[in-house]
C-alpha positions as a printed Julia matrix, in Angstrom:
757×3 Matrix{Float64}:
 124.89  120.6   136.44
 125.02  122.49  133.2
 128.68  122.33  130.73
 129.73  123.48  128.0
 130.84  121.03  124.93
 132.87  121.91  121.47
 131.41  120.48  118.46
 133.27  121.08  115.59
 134.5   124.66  116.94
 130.59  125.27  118.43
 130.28  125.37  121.68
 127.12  123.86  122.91
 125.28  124.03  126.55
 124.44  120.29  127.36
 122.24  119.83  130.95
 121.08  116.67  132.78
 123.09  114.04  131.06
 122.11  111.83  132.9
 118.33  111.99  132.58
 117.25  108.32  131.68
 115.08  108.79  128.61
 114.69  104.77  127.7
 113.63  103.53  131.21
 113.75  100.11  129.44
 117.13   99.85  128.82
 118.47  103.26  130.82
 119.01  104.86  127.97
 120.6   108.69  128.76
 120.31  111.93  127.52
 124.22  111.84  127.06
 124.11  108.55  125.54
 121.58  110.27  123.0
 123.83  113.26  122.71
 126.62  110.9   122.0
 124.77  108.73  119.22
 123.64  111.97  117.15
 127.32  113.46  117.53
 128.98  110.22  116.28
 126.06  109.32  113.66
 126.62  112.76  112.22
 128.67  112.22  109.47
 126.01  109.38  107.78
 122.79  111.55  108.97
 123.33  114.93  108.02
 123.61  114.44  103.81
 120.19  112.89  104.54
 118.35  116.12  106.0
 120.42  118.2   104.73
 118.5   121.55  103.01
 115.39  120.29  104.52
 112.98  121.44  106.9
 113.55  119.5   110.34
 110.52  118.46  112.59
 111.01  117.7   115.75
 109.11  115.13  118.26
 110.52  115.57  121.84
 110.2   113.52  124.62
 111.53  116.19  127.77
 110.76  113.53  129.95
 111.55  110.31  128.65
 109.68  108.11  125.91
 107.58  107.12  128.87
 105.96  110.68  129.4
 104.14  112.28  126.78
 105.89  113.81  123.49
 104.79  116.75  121.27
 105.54  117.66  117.67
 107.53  120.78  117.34
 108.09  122.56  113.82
 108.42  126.53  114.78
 111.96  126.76  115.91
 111.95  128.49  119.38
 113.44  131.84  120.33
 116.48  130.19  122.57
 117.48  128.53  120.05
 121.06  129.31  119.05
 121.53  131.72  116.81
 124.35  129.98  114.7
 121.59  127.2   114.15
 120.65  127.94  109.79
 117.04  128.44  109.47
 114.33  128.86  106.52
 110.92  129.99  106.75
 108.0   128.07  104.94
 104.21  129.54  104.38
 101.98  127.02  105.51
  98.03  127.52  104.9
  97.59  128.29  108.41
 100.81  130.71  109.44
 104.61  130.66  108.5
 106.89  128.37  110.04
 110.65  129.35  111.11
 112.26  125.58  110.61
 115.82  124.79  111.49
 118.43  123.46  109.07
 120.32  120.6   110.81
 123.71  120.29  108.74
 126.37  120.14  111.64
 127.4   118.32  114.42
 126.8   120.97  117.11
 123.38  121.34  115.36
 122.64  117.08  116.01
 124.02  117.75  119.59
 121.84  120.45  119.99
 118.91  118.07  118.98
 120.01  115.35  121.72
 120.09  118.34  124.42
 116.52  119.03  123.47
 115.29  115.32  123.62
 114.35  115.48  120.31
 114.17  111.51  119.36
 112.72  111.71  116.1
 113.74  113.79  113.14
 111.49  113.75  110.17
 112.13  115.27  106.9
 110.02  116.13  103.68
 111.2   114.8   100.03
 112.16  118.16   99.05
 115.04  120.42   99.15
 115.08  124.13   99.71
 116.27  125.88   96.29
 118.16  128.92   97.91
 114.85  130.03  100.43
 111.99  128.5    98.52
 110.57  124.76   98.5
 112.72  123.06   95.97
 112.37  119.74   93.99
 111.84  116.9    95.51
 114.73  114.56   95.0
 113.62  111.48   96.22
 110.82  109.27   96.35
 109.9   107.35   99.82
 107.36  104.37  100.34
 106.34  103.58  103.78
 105.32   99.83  103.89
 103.01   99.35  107.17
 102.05   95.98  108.49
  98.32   95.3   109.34
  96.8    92.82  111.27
  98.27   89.92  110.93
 101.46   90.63  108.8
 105.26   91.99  110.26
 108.44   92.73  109.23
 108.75   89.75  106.87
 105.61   90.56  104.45
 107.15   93.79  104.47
 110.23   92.71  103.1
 108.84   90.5   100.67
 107.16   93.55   99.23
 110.39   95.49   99.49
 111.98   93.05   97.08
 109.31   93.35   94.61
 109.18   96.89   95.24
 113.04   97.26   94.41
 112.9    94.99   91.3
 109.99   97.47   89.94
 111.71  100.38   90.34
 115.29   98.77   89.03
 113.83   97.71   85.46
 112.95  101.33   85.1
 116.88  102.4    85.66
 116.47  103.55   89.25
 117.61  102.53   92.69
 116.17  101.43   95.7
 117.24  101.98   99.42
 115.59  100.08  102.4
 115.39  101.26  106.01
 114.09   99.62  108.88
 111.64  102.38  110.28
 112.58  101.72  113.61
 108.79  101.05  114.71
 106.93   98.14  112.37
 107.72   98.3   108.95
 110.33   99.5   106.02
 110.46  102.57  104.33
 111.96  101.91  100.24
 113.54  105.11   99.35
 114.08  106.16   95.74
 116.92  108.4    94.5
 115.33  110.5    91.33
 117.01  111.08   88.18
 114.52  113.87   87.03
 112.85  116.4    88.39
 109.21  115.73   89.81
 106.74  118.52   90.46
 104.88  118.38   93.88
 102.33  116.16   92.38
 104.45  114.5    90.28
 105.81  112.48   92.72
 103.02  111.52   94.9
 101.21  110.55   91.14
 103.88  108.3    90.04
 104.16  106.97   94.13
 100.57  105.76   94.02
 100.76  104.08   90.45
 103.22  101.94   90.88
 101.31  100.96   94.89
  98.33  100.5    92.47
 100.25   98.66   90.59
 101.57   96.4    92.73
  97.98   95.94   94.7
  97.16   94.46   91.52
  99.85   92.18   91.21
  99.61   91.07   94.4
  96.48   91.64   95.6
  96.17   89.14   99.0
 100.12   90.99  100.1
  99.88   94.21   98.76
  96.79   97.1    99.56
  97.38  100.69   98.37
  93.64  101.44  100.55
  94.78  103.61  103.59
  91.36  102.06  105.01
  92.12   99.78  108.02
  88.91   97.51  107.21
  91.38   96.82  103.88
  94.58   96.34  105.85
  94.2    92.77  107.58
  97.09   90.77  106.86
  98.25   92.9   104.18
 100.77   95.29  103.68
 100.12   98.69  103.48
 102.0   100.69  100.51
 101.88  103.85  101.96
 102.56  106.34   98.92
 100.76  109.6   100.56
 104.19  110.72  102.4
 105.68  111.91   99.09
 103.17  114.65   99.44
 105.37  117.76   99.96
 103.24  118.85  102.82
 104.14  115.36  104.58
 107.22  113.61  106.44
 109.15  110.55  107.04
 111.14  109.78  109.53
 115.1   110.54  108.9
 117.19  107.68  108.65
 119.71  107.07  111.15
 116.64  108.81  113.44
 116.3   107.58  116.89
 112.27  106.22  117.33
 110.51  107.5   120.5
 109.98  103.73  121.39
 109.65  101.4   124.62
 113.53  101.12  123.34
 115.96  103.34  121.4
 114.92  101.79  118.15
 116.17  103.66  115.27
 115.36  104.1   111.24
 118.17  101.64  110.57
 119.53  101.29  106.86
 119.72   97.96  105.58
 121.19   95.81  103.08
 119.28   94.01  100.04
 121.15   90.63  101.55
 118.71   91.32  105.1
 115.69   91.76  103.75
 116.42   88.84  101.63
 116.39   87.13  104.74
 113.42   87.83  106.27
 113.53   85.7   109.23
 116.29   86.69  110.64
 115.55   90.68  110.45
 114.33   92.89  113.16
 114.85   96.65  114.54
 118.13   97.77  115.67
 119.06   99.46  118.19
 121.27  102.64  117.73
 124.47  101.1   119.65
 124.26   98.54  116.46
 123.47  100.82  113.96
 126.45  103.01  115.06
 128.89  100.05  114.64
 127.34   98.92  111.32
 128.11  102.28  109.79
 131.63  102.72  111.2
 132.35   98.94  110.08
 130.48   98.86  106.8
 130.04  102.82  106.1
 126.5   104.78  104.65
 124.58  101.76  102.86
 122.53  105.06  101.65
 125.3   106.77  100.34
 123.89  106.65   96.75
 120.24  108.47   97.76
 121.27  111.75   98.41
 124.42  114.52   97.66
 127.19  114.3    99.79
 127.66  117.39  102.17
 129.47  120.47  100.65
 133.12  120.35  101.53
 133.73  122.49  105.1
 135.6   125.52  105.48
 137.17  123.84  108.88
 140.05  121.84  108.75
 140.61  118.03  108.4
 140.47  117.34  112.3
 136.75  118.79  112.3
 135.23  115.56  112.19
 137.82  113.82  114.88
 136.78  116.66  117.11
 133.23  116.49  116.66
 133.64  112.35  117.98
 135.34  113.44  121.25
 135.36  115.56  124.25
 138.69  116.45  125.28
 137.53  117.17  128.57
 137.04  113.41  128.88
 139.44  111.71  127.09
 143.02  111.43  127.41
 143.49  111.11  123.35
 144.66  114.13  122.1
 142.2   116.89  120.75
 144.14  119.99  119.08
 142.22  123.29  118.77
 144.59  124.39  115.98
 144.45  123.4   112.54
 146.7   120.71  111.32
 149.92  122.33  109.53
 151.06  120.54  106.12
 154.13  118.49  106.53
 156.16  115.77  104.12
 156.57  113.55  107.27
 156.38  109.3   106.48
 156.12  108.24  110.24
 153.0   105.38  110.37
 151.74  103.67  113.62
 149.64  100.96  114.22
 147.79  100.78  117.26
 146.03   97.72  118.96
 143.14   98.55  120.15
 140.44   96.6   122.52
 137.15   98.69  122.0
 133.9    96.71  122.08
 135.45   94.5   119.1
 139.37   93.72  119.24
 141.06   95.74  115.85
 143.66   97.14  114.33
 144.23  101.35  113.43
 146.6   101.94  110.57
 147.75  105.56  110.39
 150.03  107.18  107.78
 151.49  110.67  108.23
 150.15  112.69  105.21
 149.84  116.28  104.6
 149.86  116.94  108.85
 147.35  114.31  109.93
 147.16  110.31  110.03
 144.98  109.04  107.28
 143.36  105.74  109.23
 141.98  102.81  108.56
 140.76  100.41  111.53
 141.29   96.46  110.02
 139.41   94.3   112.41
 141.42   91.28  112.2
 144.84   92.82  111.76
 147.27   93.7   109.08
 147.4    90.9   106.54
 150.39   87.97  107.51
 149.98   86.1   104.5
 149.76   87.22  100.68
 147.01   85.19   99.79
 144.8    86.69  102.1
 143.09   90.67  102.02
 142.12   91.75  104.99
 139.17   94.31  105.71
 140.09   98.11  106.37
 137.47  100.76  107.3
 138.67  103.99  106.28
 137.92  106.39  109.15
 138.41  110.11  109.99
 141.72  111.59  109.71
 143.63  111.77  113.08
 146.15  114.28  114.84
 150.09  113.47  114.64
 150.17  113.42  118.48
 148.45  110.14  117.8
 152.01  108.65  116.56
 152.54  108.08  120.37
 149.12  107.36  122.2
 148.54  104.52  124.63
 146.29  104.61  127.09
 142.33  103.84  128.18
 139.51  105.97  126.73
 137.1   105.8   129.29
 133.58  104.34  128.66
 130.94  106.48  127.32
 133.65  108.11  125.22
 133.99  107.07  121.26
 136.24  104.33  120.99
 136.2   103.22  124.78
 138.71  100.68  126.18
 142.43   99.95  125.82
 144.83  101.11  122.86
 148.54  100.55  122.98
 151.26  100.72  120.21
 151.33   97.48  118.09
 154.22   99.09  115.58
 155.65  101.83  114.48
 158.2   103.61  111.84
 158.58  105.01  108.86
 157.02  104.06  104.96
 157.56  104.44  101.57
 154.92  105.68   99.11
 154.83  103.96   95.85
 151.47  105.22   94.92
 149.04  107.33   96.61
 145.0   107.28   94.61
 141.82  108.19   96.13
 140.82  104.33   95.52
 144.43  102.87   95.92
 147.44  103.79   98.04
 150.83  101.32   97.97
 153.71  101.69  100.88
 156.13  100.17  101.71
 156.12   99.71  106.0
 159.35   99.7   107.7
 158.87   98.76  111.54
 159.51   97.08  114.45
 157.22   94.4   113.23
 155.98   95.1   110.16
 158.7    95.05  107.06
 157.05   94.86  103.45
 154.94   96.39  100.89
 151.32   96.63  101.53
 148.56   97.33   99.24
 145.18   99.39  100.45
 142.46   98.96   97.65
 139.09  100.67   98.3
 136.02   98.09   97.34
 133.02  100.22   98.35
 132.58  103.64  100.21
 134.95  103.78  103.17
 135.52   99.89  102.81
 138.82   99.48  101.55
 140.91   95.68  101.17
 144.81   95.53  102.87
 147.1    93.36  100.86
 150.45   91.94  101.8
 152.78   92.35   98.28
 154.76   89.46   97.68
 158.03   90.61   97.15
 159.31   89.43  100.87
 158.65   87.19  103.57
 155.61   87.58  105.31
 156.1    89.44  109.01
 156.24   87.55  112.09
 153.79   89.38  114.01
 155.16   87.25  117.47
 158.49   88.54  117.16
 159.4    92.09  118.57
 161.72   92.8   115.19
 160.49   92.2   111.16
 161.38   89.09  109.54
 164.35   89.12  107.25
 163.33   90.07  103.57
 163.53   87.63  100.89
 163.97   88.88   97.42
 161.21   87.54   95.24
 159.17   88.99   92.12
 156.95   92.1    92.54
 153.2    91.15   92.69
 150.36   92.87   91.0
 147.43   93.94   92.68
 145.34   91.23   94.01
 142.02   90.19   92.46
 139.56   92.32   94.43
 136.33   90.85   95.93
 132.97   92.19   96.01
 133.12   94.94   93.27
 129.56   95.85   92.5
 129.06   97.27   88.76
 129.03  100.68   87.1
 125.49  101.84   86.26
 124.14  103.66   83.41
 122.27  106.93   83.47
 118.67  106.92   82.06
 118.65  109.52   78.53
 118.3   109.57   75.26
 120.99  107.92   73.29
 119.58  109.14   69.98
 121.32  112.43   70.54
 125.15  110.72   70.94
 127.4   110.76   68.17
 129.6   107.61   67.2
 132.8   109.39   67.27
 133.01  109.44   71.22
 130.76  106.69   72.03
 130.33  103.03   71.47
 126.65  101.59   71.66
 125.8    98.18   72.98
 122.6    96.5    73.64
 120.78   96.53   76.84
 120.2    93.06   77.46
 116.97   92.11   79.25
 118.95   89.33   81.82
 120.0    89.69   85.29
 123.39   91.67   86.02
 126.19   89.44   87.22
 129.75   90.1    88.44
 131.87   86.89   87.79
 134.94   86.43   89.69
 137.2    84.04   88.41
 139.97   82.32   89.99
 142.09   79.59   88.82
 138.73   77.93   87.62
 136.46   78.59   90.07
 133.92   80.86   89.4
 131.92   83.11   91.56
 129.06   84.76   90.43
 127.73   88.02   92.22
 124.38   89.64   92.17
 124.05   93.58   91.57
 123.87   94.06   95.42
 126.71   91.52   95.97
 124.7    88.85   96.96
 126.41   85.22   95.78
 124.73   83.59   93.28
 126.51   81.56   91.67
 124.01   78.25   92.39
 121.23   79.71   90.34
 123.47   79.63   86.7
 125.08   76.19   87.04
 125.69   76.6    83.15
 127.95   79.49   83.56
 130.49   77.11   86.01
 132.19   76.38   82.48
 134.1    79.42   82.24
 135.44   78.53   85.24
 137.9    75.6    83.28
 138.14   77.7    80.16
 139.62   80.53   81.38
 141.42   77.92   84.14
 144.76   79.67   83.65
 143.41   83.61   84.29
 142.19   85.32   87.35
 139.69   87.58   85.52
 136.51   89.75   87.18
 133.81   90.39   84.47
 130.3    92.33   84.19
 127.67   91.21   82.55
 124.45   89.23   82.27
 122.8    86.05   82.71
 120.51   85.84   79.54
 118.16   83.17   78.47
 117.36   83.19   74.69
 114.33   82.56   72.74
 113.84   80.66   70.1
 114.25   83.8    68.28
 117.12   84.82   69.38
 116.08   87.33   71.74
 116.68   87.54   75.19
 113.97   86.93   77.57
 113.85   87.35   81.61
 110.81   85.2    81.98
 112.36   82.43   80.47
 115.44   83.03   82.7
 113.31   83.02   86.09
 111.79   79.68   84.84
 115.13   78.35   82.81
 117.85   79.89   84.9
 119.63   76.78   84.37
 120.04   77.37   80.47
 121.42   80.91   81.01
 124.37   81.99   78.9
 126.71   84.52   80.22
 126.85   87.78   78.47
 130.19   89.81   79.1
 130.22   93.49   78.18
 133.35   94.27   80.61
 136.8    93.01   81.94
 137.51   94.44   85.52
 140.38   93.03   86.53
 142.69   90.26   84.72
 145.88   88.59   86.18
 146.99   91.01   88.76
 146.18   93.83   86.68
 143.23   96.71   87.88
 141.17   97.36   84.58
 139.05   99.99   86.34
 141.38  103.29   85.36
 141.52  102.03   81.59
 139.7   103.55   78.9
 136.87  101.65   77.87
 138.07  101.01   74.23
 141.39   99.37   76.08
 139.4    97.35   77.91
 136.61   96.29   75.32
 139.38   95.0    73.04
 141.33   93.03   76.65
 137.71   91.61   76.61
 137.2    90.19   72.6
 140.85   88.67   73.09
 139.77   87.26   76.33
 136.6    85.55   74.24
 138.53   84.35   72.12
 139.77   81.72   74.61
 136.43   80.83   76.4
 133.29   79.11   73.93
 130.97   79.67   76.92
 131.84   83.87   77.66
 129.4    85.42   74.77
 130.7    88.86   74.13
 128.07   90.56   71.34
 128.92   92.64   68.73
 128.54   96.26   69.63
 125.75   98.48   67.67
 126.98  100.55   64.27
 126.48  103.68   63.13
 125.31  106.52   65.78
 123.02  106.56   68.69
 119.88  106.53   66.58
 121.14  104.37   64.03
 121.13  101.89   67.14
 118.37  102.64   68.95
 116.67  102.21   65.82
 118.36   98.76   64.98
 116.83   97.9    68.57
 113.35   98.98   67.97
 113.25   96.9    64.92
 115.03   93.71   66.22
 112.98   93.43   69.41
 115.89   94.56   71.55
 115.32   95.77   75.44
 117.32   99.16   74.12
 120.47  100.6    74.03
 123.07  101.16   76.4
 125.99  104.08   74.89
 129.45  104.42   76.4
 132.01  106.58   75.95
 135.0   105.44   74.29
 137.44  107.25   76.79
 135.18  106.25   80.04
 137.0   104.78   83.05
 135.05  101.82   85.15
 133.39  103.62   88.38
 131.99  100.25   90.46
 128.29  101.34   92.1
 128.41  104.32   90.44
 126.02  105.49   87.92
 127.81  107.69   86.01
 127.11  110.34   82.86
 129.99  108.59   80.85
 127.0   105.52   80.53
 123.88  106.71   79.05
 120.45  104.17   78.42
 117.36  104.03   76.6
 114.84  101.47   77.5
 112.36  100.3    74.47
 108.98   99.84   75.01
 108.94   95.8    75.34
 107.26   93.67   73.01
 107.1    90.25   73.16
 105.63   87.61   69.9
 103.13   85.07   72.06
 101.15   82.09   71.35
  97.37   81.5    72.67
  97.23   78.69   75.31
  94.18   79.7    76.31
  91.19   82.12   77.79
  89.18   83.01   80.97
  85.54   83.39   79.47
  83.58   87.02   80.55
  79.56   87.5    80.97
  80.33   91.31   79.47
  82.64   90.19   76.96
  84.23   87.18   74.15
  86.96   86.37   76.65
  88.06   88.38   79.69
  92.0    87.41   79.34
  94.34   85.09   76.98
  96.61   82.64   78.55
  99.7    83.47   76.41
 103.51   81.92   76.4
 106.08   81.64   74.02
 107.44   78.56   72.65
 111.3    77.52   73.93
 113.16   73.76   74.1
 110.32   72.04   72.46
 107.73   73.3    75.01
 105.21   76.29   75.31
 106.22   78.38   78.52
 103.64   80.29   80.46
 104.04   83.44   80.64
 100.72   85.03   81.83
  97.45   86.83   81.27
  96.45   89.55   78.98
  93.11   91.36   79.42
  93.87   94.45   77.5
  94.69   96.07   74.42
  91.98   94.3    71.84
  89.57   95.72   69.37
  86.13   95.4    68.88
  87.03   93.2    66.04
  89.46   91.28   67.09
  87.72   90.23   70.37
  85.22   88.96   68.08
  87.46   87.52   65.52
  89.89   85.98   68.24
  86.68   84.19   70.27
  85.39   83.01   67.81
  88.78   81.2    66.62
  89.87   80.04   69.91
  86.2    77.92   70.57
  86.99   76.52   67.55
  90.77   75.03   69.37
  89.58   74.26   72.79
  91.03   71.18   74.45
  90.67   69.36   77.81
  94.13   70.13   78.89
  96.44   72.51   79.13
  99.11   73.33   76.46
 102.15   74.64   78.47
 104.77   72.97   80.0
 105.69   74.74   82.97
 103.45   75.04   86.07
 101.12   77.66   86.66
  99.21   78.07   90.51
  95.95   77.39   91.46
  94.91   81.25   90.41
  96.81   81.05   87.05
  94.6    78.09   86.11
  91.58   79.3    87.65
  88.5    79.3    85.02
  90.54   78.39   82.13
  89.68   77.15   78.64
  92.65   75.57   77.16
  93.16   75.62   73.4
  95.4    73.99   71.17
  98.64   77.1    70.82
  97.65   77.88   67.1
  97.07   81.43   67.22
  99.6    84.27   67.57
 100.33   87.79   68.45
 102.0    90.22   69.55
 101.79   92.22   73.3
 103.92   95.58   74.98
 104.65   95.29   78.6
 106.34   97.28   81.44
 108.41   94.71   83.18
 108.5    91.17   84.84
 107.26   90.24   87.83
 109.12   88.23   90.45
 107.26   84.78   89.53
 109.09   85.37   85.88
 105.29   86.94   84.48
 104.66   89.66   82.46
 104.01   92.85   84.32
 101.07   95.1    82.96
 100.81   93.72   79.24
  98.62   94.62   76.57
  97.4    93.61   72.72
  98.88   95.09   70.2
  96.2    95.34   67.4
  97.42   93.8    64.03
  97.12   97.49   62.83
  99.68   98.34   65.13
């Protein structure tokens, strides 16, 4: 039997819901329905203003499937569409930006959504705003190859100022997606795609092929670059995969595919509960949907059928009100939790907190900020039924009436007055819809046993708490040159690894740029922890290992991490007191006092003059580059944000000649180079390129002249480093430009600068 189903004020015709389409695991067509309608909200900014292809499975992924682009003539009419000339014929192609329109999809059996790079620019192909590598097992490798070449992957593409997204594809490997910050042309992108898979073939030649040949593929990886071609697609994420099971294109975290044996494919019951508990973990790749025209129930209607569910579901648009009634409800869905809702402007602003509003103040619990609800949901108790979003129990934990003391986009503070519940409770968002709930420590904690709140005890007010998990502000690739000292400050871009230090009544935690603990890597930096013993302080900066130049140098600091110093350029957060909403001049100067107090916490000297004077003060001092601030900026964390501009030098690096690999067509075919540090001679790889006529001459001739049996550098180089080597006493200098380092600590892509340079 056919119905009829409101999504988001569409109506649309659903049929044979209960057609199994996963005979493996009896996986519906409802079920499907359900997962697209729910998934919406973290799908849709991905295919948004692209072309959608289809691949349907009518009869289940164990019948055949077909490809379908042209958009058929029952389709409804509300659906957006855009035409696109192919060589062949034009195409009518649907635009998928609603609920109803993802509904529509599971109605169709359409499993798998895939998506071009580009954009449509009104109704023309547009840029192509992202770039999108497909890494494919061969023969021989699986998902954890792949994710060791995701890591390198994301470490290329982060040196050069960008960031990297992966995705589980749902079928074999990962797919590395690239947000751009300039516009490509349609063989722009697919040019600079295969360079850097060339590139890293080269680096890693028995892990990485860029050869679409499967003779080439055993054991290997396969870089797939071609799908950035704007005639090509990948599969969307959050996409279901027309597999035995209903796999989908699952977005991960850096922290998983750091841990390769414990990842796999997810199924799209887990991938739904990942993004209501953790939010969009690919909310930085692509621009957020345009606001609606609806109302703010739209997206608590599109979650539920009111035909089956006893929660209420108002047609109407919510009507402003100054009401302060709040509610918390108890509720026993697949995972035990917590809803928060505060009456605000006619709905409930919610957050679910999985273990339960915070008893004690030393302690911040987790709180998902969710969609907005009706008021009617002040006073509902009851069962949702299974099948239905949010199935099982919900009854009425507390209720009453709060206070506001302050009400932010990133921070609200209320006071609760209820049954239970009696005291002043901070919400601080950390990350995307992942917020922290704080108990203020101005009264007795509640008694969450007792039917009544706990008497209140007078006591001091207390700041806001010292926030976990912050992940730092990033700066916007440009040209500083053009920036004028009067509204910005310039610092140097430090070539280290970007650390978040939390520090609490001297212990110190130190956090990678993905949030990943680190602190066991920079034993060094645990000294800050008993200098600043008397502060609870969160600073951004860098680990940085210098040479015996002075200059910083991440090769030394992937061999050396030990020796790292710890470069501060920001103060977050210090003794109950948010930072973030100060000006950056406030907080620079918090920061230089803060120094003051702590030998170990390096805070440099920012750059004179204007942006040229200091990009030029970099070029001549051997500096990474320059990173320019504004003086008036506020602290966005995970953002990357126009009020931090960078330019990246080309790097150069002074080396000393260790030794060569000899050539039947040549002098030499490569120099073993390293630079000297601690007494020692550090490798720090081969150059091959770059040399005159001359000089390849000059230079052989020199270096047979300091050959030795052994080698000259201290630390240890593999079996292929060392292969074919002539070691010579480290007499001879010079000078090489790079692009990066690799993940062994090695110089990525170098080449000889002639002395003439």
């Amino acid at each position: 039997m056919g119905s009829r189903r409101d999504f988001g004020g569409i109506e649309v015709g659903l049929t044979n819901l209960d057609k199994v389409l996963y005979p493996a695991t009896g996986t519906t067509k409802g079920e499907v329905i359900d997962y697209f309608a729910a998934i919406a909200p973290a799908l849709l900014p991905h295919i948004a203003g692209r072309p959608v292809t289809r691949k349907r499975w009518p009869n289940g992924v164990d019948e055949s499937s077909f490809f379908e682009k042209n958009l058929p003539e029952h389709a409804p009419k509300w659906l957006p569409r855009r035409t696109v000339e192919h060589s062949d014929r034009p195409v009518v192609y649907p635009l998928i930006e609603s609920v109803a329109a993802m509904a529509w999809l599971g109605q169709q059996a359409a499993l798998e959504l895939h998506v071009p790079q580009w954009i449509f620019d009104g109704t023309e192909r547009g840029p192509i705003t992202r770039l999108v590598f497909d890494l494919d097992p061969g023969p021989g490798a699986g998902l954890a190859q792949c994710a060791e070449v995701a890591l390198i992957l994301r470490d290329v593409v982060r040196e050069v100022g960008l960031d990297a997204y992966p995705v589980t594809s749902g079928s074999k490997g990962i797919h590395i997606y690239v947000p751009l910050d300039r516009q490509l042309g349609p063989k722009g992108a697919s040019t600079v795609a295969k360079q850097v898979a060339t590139n890293l073939q080269q680096l890693r030649p028995q892990l990485v092929t860029a050869n679409m040949a499967k003779s080439a593929r055993e054991g290997k990886v396969l870089l797939d670059w071609s799908q950035n071609n704007p005639a090509k697609t990948t599969i969307a994420p959050y996409s279901l995969r027309g597999r035995t099971e209903p796999w989908v294109a699952a977005p991960r975290g850096w922290e998983e595919i750091e841990d390769p044996k414990r990842l796999r494919h997810l199924h799209f019951g887990e991938v739904l509960r990942r993004w209501r508990e953790s939010g969009d973990l690919l909310s930085g790749l692509d621009e957020p949907l345009p606001e609606r025209t609806g109302d703010r129930l739209d997206t608590y209607r599109s979650m539920r059928d009111a035909q089956q569910t006893p929660e209420p579901v108002p047609a109407t648009a919510p009507v402003p009100s100054a009401g302060n009634r709040y509610v918390i409800q108890q509720h026993r869905a697949r995972r035990l939790h917590w809803d928060l809702r505060l009456e605000r402007d006619g709905v409930l602003v919610s957050w679910a907190v999985p273990k339960g509003p915070p008893i004690d103040t030393h302690e911040n619990r987790l709180a998902v900020h969710t969609e907005d609800h009706p008021l009617e949901y002040l006073d509902f108790h009851g069962a949702i039924p299974q099948g239905q979003y949010g199935a099982g129990e919900m009854e009425i934990w507390d209720s009453g009436v709060y206070e506001t003391e302050k009400w932010r986009p990133d921070e609200v503070i209320v006071r609760l007055r209820g049954q239970r519940l009696d005291g002043r409770y901070a919400l601080i968002q950390t990350n995307g819809n992942q917020w922290l709930m704080h108990l203020m420590k101005d009264q007795a904690a509640p008694d969450a046993a007792k039917g009544h709140g706990a008497q209140q005890v007078s006591k001091p007010k207390e700041p806001v708490p010292l926030p976990h998990g912050l992940t730092p502000m990033l700066a916007t690739p440009g040209d500083v040159s053009t920036l004028d000292a009067e509204r910005w400050a310039f610092e140097t871009k430090w070539d280290g690894f970007r650390l978040i230090a939390e520090i609490d009544d001297g212990t110190v935690s130190l956090r990678s740029r993905t949030g990943h603990v680190v602190t066991a890597r920079y034993p060094g930096l645990a000294a800050l922890g008993s200098e600043l013993s008397g502060h609870r302080v969160l600073l951004d900066g860098e680990a940085v290992v210098f040479d015996d130049h002075g200059i910083a140098n991440q090769g030394l600091l992937r061999a050396d991490s030990h020796r790292a110093v710890f470069v501060a350029f920001d103060v977050l957060h210090l003794d109950g007191t948010s930072l973030l909403r100060k000006r950056y001049e406030d907080r620079r100067l918090v920061l230089e006092t803060l120094a003051k107090q702590a030998p170990s916490l390096v805070v440099p000297a920012r750059l004179s003059g204007s942006g040229a004077d200091a990009l030029r003060y970099s070029q001549d001092n051997g500096l990474e580059g320059v990173v320019a601030k504004r003086r008036d900026s506020v602290y966005l964390p995970g953002r990357r944000g126009s009020s931090w501009i960078k330019t990246r030098n080309w790097r150069t690096l002074p080396v000393m000649i260790g030794g060569y690999r000899s050539s039947a067509n040549r002098q030499f075919a490569s120099l073993l180079v390293g630079i000297p540090h601690a007494g020692g001679l550090y490798y720090l790889g081969r150059v091959g390129t770059g040399f005159t006529d001359r000089e390849l001459t000059d230079l052989s001739a020199q270096l047979r002249r300091l050959e030795r049996k052994t080698g000259p550098f201290d630390n240890e180089l593999t079996a292929e480093e060392s292969k074919d080597a002539v070691w010579v006493s480290p007499k001879l200098t010079g000078t090489v430009r790079f692009m990066n380092w690799t993940e062994a600590g090695r110089l990525w892509h170098p080449a000889w600068i002639p002395a003439s340079d």
